[in-house]
C-alpha positions in Angstrom: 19.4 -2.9 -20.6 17.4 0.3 -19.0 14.3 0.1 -17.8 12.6 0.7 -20.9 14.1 -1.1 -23.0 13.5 -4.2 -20.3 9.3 -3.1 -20.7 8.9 -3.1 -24.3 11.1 -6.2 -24.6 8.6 -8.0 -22.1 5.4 -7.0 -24.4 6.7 -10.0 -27.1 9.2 -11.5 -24.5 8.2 -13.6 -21.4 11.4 -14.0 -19.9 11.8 -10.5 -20.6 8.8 -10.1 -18.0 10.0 -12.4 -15.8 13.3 -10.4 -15.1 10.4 -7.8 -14.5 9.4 -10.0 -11.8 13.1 -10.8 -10.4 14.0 -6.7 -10.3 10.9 -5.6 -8.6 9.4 -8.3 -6.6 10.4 -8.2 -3.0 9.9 -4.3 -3.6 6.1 -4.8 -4.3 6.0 -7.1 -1.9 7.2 -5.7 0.7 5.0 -2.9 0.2 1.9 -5.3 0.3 3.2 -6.4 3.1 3.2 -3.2 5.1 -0.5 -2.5 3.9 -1.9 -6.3 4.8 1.2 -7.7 7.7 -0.3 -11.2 6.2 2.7 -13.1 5.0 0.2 -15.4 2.7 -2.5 -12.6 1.7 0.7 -10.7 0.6 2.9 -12.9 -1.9 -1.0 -13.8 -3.3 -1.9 -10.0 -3.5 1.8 -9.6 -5.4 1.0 -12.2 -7.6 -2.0 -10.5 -8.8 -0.1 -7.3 -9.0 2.4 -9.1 -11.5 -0.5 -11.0 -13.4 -2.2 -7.1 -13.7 0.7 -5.7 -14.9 1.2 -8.1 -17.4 -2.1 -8.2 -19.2 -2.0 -4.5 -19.0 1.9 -3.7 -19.8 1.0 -2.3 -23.2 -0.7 0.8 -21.0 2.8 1.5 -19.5 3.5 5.0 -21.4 6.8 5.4 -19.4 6.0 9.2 -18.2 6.8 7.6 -14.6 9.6 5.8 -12.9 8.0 1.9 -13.5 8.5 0.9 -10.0 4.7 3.6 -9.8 3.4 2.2 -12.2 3.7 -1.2 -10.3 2.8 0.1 -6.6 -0.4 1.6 -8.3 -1.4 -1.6 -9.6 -0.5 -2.8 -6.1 -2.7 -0.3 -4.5 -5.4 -1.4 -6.8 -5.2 -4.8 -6.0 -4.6 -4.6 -2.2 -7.9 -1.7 -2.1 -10.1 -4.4 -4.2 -9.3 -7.0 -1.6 -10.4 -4.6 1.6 -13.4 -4.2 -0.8 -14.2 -7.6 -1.3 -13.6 -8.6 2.1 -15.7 -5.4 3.7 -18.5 -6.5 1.6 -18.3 -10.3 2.6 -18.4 -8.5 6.3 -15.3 -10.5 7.3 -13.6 -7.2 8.1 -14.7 -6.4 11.2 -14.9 -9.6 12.7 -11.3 -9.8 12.0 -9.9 -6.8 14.0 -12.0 -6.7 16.8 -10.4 -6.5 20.2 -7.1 -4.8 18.4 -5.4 -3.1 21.9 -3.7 -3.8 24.5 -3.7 -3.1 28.4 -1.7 -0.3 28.4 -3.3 2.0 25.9 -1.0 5.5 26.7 1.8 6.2 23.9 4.4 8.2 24.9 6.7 10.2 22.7 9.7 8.5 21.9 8.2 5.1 23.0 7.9 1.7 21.1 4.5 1.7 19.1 3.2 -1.8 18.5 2.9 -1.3 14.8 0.1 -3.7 14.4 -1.5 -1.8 16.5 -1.6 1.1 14.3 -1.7 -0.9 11.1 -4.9 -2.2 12.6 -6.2 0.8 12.8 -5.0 2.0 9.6 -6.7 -0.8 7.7 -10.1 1.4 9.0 -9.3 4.7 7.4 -10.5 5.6 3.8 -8.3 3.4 0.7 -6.5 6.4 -0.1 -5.3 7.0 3.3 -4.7 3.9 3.8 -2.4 4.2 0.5 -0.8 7.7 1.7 0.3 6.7 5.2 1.6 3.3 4.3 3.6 5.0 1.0 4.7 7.5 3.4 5.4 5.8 6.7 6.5 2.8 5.5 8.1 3.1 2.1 9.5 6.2 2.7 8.1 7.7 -0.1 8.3 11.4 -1.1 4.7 13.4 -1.7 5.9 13.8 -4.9 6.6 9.9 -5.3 2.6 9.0 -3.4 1.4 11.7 -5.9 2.6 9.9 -9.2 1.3 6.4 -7.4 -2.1 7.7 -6.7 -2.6 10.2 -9.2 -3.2 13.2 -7.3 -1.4 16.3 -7.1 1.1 17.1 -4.9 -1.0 19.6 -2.7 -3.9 16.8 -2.7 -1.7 14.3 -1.3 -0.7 16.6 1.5 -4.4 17.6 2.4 -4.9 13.5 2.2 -1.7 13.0 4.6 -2.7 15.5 7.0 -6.9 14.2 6.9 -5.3 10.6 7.0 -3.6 11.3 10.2 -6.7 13.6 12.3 -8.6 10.5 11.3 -5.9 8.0 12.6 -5.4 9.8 15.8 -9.1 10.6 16.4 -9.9 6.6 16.0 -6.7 5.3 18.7 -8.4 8.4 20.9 -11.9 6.9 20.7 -10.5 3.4 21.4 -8.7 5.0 24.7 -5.4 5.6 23.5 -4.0 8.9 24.7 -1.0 10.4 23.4 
């Protein structure tokens, strides 16, 4: 059975859904994961994602891959948490003190990923979104732009902002590249 075959079975059908679940979970997963690096936050932020894309599967018009359609929902739900948790000022207290000793990165040297997922978590949501698709899930512009909903170009100017922004913040906390 192809993909949409599987979705329109799952509208009547909630087995149908849960092979849904089986195909694409550690997918959407792991891309929570790379966005939060919270084992716990993530499998609850997927289980929203799943319990979104449910109620709202009838919306799934099938001009994307549905793989986007689920990573959107994802993004959704992962940029509704940041949200939440900004305005319950939890955020800050969280990541404070995020560096080590040694704060010069060299080319071709080991990054400490949290590090820079640290400092990630500070940009904008959708750069946040951009570099994680990108960096992480490998993702083509074209692929982030049928996530997100931009265009192509928009994504790259977003990339490219995303970045200058992600640099300037490791400079101003005495990293030097």
């Amino acid at each position: 059975m192809d993909e949409q075959e599987l979705v329109k079975k799952a509208l009547t059908d909630r087995e149908a859904f849960g092979e849904i679940v089986d195909i694409y979970y550690r997918e959407v997963l792991g891309y929570i994961y790379k966005r939060t690096f919270d084992k716990e936050l993530s499998k609850d932020l997927a289980q929203e994602t799943f319990l979104k894309a449910l109620k709202y599967l009838s919306s799934y018009k099938g001009r994307s891959q549905f793989i986007f359609w689920l990573l959107k929902i994802a993004t959704n739900v992962i940029n509704e948490h940041y949200r939440k948790e900004i305005n319950e000022n939890r955020f800050i207290k969280k990541y404070e003190d995020t560096h080590s000793a040694d704060t010069t990165i060299l080319p071709g040297e080991d990054v400490d990923y949290k590090v820079i997922h640290k400092y990630i978590k500070l940009l904008a949501p959708i750069e946040q979104t951009v570099l994680t698709l990108i960096f992480y899930e490998h993702r083509s512009l074209k692929g982030v732009a049928l996530i997100t909903n931009y265009r192509e170009s928009s994504v790259r100017k977003v990339y490219y902002r995303a970045l200058k922004n992600l640099k300037q913040k490791l400079e101003n906390d005495g990293y030097n590249f």
